[in-house]
C-alpha positions, 0 to 999 in steps of 0.5 A: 787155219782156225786154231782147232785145226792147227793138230790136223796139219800133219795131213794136209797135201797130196798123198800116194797110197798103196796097201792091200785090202786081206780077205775077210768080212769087208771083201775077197784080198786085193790091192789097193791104190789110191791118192788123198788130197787134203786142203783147208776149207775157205774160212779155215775151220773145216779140212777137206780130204778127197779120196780117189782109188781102187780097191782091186778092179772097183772104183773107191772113191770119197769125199770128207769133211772134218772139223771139231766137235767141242762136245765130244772133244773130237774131230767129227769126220763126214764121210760121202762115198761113191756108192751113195753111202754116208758116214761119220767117223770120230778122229782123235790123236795128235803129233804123229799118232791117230785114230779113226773110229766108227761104224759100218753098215755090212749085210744089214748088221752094224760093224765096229771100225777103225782105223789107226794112222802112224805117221813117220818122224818126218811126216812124209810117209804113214801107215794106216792099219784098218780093223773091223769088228761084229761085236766089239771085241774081236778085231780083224785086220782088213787093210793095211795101207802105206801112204808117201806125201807127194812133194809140190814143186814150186810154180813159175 
């Protein structure tokens, strides 16, 4: 793992998530369940994370892609999701506390999200509390999402 990489480890591995999605602007309220595995890209300078879920009865699926961005001093996540639609995200903390930041294209009008990760003391377990916002200063809760690593048993 290149050694802009090293603050992102805390993610890597296979996670069991869980939460709920609150009524609002991103959707009616329903669960959400899901698994994350993240892995070091061959060459150790990206971190790939899949996303597999859902979102009530829909199907939530994504692939990522983050690396560092010298120039913005962040690490710059491409995101893929199963409905065709692009993005990119900034991720910015270290240790135990992140942040994601972007945009989302809703009903032909740009939204404002993030997204703030705190993880345990351990770095089992996190919570992720998703905000959204249409002009940047009021911001409404639309997720809130506990995560539990998934413990590897050793192969034989």
């Amino acid at each position: 793992m290149h050694k802009t990489l090293e603050p992102l480890k805390i993610f890597l591995g296979h996670w069991n998530m869980q939460g709920k999605q609150l009524k609002g602007p991103v959707g009616p309220e329903a669960s959400v369940t899901a698994t994350d595995r993240y892995e070091v890209l061959q060459g150790g300078h990206f971190l790939v994370h899949h996303f597999e879920g859902k979102v009530g009865e829909n199907d939530a699926s994504c692939l990522e892609v983050i690396g560092y961005d010298k120039a913005r001093d962040c690490y710059s996540a491409h995101t893929y999701y199963n409905n065709g639609v692009t993005n990119q995200w900034e991720l910015r903390g270290q240790g135990k506390t992140w942040k994601l930041s972007g945009a989302w294209d809703m009903d032909g009008q740009r939204a404002q999200v993030r997204c703030t990760i705190q993880f345990d003391p351990s770095g089992d377990h996190n919570s992720a509390l998703w905000e959204i916002s249409q002009d940047g200063s009021n911001w409404q809760t639309f997720w809130k999402i506990q995560s539990q690593k998934v413990k590897q048993t050793a192969k034989v």
